[in-house]
C-alpha positions, 0 to 999 in steps of 0.5 A: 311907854307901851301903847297896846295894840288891839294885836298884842298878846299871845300865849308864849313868848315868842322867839324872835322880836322884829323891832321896827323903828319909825320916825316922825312923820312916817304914816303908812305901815303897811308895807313894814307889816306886810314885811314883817309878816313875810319874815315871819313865816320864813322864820317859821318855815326854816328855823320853826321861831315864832315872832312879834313885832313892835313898832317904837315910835319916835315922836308925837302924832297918830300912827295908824296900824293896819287892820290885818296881820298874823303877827301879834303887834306891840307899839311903844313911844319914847319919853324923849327923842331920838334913835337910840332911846327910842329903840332901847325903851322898845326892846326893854318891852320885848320878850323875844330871845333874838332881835332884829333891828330895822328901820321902816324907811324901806332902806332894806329888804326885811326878808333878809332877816332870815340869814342874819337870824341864821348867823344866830342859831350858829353862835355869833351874837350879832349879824349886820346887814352887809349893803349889796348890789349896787349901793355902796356904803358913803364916805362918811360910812367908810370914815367911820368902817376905818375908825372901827378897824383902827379902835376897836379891831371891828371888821364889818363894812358898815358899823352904822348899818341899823339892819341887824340881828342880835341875840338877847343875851348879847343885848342885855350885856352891852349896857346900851346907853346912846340917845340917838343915831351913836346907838348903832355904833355904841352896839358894835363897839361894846360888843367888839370889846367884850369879845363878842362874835360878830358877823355879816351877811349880805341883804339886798337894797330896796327903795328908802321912804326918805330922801337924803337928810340936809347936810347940817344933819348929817355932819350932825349926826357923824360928830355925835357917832364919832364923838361916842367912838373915842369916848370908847376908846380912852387908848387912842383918846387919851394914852396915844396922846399921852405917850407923843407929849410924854417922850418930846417933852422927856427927849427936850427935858434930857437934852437940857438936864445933860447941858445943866450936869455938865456947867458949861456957862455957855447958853443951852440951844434948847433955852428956857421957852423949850423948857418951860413947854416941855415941862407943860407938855410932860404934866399934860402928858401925866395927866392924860395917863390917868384918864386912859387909866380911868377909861380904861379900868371904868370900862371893865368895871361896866363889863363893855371891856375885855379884860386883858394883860394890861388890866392885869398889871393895873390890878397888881400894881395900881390901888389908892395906897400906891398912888399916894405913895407915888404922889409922895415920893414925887413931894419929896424929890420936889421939894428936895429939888426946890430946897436946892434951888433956894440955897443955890440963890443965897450962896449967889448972893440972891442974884438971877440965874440964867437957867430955870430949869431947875425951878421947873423940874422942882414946881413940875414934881410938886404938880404931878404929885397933886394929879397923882394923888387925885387921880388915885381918889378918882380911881377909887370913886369910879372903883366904887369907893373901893382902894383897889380899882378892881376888885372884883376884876373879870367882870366879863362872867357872868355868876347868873343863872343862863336863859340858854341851854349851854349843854352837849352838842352833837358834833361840836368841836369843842367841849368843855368838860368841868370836873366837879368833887364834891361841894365846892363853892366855886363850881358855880363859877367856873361852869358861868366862865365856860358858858359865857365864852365868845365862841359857844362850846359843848359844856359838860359836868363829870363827877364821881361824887355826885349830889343834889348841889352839882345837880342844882348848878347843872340845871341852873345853866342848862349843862349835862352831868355824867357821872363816872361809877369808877371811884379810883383817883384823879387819873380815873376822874380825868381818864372819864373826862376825856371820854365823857364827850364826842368833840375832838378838842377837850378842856378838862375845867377844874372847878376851882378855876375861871375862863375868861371869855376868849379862852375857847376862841384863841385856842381853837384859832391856834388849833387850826394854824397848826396841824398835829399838835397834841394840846394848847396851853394859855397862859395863866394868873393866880385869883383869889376866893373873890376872882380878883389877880394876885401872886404868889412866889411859886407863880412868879417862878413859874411864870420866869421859867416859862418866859425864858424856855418859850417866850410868846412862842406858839409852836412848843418842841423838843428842847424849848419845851424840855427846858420849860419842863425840867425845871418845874411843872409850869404848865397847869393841867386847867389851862390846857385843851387836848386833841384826841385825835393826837393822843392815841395810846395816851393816858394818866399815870395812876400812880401819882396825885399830884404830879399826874400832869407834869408826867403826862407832859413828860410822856408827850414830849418823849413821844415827839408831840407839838404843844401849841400856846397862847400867850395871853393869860386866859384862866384864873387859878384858885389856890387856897386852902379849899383846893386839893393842891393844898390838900396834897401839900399838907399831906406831903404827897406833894413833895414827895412827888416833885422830887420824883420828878426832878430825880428823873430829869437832872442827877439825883444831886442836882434833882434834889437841891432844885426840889428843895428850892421848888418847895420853898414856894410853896 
């Protein structure tokens, strides 16, 4: 609920949004105003922002404002109490682009605020105060640092600190849901998974209005943060205890099952008090499987968690109707094991046995086929009702127009530059991955065909287009690409593919552990028109060839990668980031179409030049019938430019048999 200030107003949004938090029983405001007016002018004097401030009141009574203050002022109540539902009503109201959290317990010196914006304008999306002097952080703060580090790979020194600054965009993406003191650690949790840059900067300690809360608070108050932390964590909540039980009760269930082959009479030392155990400890352990599974897929649907390998194969491999094929297949050897157990019992004329490992494994089959089943059921209600549990995956893009200006900047070190032909539908979007990376990069659109649609999508997200007047070919269009900017790395997008958020991070990180090198390649996976992970027979192969030549290898050379090369072009052009400092002399073969990358590589190499790679699959490539790949193979030209290759690295025999096989996956 908005309570208007006499002060509120204004005639333009304004910049940054100062929201101050205000507990129950806080009267006087006047130092937080006076605060927040001396952040204001600092702002204005460094950075040229303009601000406002909003008090969001946590509970019932009058709050009085003071009568002066150069800052308009917004005053909101909360429907209900508590920290975090109060600071999310508030920021719901604000229209500043950039955030700055506070209390107004005068924990914090609110002019430091300043370099937290800082951090901001330089590209990270949330800065956090970092307590200095002579005030270190408690041992619960610390607990809690350490259980960040372990969970989530978060390395900030105080994840409840609630003195920070946070970008707008960043805010809107995390989908904030706490209700009370876990909202600061929810905000650093969610943004570390979807791979935000987070940052610190110190601030100086001023004199709290507070004193300590009881300690039946505080513990109060730790249990509901730390609780929040693994719900976020379905690895450590679920899987972790998963795997424990799983390989004791699996270790005890061998041992047993060898002693049940073998028909010794004598009694098993494991005994049937072991059995019985390990067999609960073995559905349990299932049964928390699925719920990581469930965690896990459900964050990446909410788009708080990154997508990564182990979600690829989840897409692959997981879909209601395999689920139940398993939870199937489990019936069946359940029921086989069972049938076998009663005609054993006739055949001892319905006397005991002295083992009941059998009966378990044939009951404990029949119980992790129920869970399966049902898990399967879940996973497509939390999917949306959908039998395939991604679909779309790669919820990290956002497809929307931005609010920022995501185009040229002058003396960046990154651009990408997305190669635009024509009017294809997916060039929205790719030009969307590339502006939504966790480290912010030049973005810029080439074309040689230009019109009023890639004009369109150029506006909608704040990106430059230059247009190449040499309509000659793909080498020429690339050729353009790599001089359409300044920045010394380039990535020549292609627009029928995707980035996903952390592609320019982990390449720019490997960029600068290796010197000389003349590009990085990531990996890659094949999606379809809906962005969602699928394979095809020539991806597997290629996928093979790069695991045997090259591994997870970051440094690529001389016979590794003329091994990685020879037997195909496996490494695709759209994954790959150039350093034109390392390319002097270089440029794409006119002659070729299709093949134009595979030559280039060739040259490279016989240059003596270092690839660097990036193991973790980092593009969605687009194949379809849309693509000019597809255009290229129906005309032939394809074909006819794979054998050339392969006829200049093996014998022409021995080229044209793998040419012939290569083409078979088409």
């Amino acid at each position: 609920m908005v309570e208007k200030s006499e002060h509120a107003g204004g005639e333009r949004d304004p910049d940054v949004s100062i929201v101050i938090y205000v507990q129950s029983g806080q009267r006087d405001l006047s130092k937080s105003v006076a605060e927040a007016n001396a952040l204001s002018d600092a702002l204005m004097e460094r950075f040229e922002l303009t601000s406002d401030l909003t008090f969001a009141l946590d509970g019932d009574g009058e709050f009085p404002l003071p009568d002066a203050s150069a800052l308009p002022i917004r005053v909101t109540r909360s429907n209900e109490p508590g920290y975090g539902v109060t600071m999310r009503q508030a920021i719901q109201s604000c229209t500043g682009q950039r955030l700055v959290l506070c209390d107004a317990e005068g924990g914090y010196n609110l002019h430091d605020a300043a370099d937290l914006v800082a951090a901001l304008l330089d590209g990270a999306g949330m800065c956090i105060g970092l307590r200095a002097d002579h005030c270190k952080p408690s041992s619960s703060r610390s607990l809690k640092a350490w259980a960040a580090r372990r969970l989530f790979g978060i390395r900030v020194a105080d994840i409840r600190c609630r003195f920070r600054a946070v970008s707008r965009a960043c805010w809107d993406r995390q989908r904030l849901g706490g209700v009370g003191n876990e909202l600061s650690g929810e905000m650093v949790a969610k943004a570390a998974l979807r791979g935000e840059r987070i940052e610190e900067r110190p601030v100086s300690v001023g004199e709290a209005f507070y004193p300590a809360a009881p300690l039946h608070e505080r513990l109060r108050n730790f249990w509901g943060e730390a609780r929040y932390l693994l719900m976020l964590s379905p690895v450590w909540l679920f899987a972790v205890p998963a795997i424990a039980l799983g390989a004791l009760s699996f270790a005890i269930l061998t041992r047993a099952g060898l002693h049940e082959l073998t028909g010794d009479p004598t009694p098993d030392p494991i005994g049937n008090y072991w059995i019985i155990l390990a067999s609960a400890m073995l559905g349990l352990s299932h049964l928390a499987t699925m719920l990581a599974v469930a965690g896990h897929l459900y964050g990446v649907r909410e788009g708080f968690r990154r997508p990564g390998a182990l979600t690829v194969l989840l897409a692959r491999r997981l879909s209601l109707e395999s689920l139940l094929m398993a939870g199937l297949a489990l019936l069946i050897l359940g029921l086989i094991v069972l049938s076998y157990v009663a005609v054993t019992w006739v055949e001892r004329s319905f006397q005991a046995s002295y083992s009941v490992y059998l009966p378990v494994v044939g009951v404990l089959c029949l119980t992790l086929a129920g869970q399966t089943v049902f898990s399967g059921f879940l996973l497509a209600i939390l999917a949306g009702n959908r039998a395939k549990f991604l679909a779309p995956s790669r919820a990290l893009i956002d497809h929307r127009p931005s609010v920022h200006s995501h185009g040229e900047t002058a003396g960046a070190t990154h651009a990408f530059v997305v190669l635009a032909y024509k009017d294809s539908p997916f060039l929205r979007a790719c030009v969307a991955s590339v502006c939504a990376q966790t480290r912010p990069s030049s973005v810029i659109i080439a074309t040689s065909t230009p019109s009023s649609y890639i004009d369109e999508i150029a506006r909608s997200f704040g990106v430059p287009v230059k247009i190449n007047p040499v309509q000659s070919g793909i080498a020429a269009d690339w050729a353009f690409g790599l001089s359409a900017t300044d920045a010394r790395y380039v990535t020549l997008a292609h627009q029928d593919d995707v980035y996903y958020p952390t592609f320019a991070e982990q390449t720019l990180e490997t960029f600068e552990r290796s010197d000389k090198a003349a590009l990085c390649f990531t990996g890659y996976e094949e999606i379809d028109d809906e962005g969602c992970p699928k394979s095809s027979k020539i991806s597997k192969i290629k996928h093979l060839i790069q695991f045997f030549a090259i591994g997870s290898r970051e440094r690529v050379e001389g016979r590794s990668l003329h091994a990685m090369l020879a037997l195909g072009n496996t490494l695709p052009c759209s994954t790959v980031t150039y350093d034109r400092r390392q390319l002097a002399g270089f440029q794409f073969s006119t002659e070729l179409s299709s093949n134009l990358d595979w030559d280039a590589w060739m040259s490279l190499l016989n240059r003596g030049e270092t690839f660097l790679h990036v193991n973790e699959r980092l593009v969605g490539r687009r194949h379809n019938e849309l693509t000019e790949t597809s255009a290229l193979i129906r005309n032939g030209r394809r074909a006819e430019e794979d054998l050339l290759m392969f006829r200049r690295l093996w014998p022409k025999a021995i080229g044209d048999l793998i040419a012939y096989v290569y083409r078979l996956g088409y």
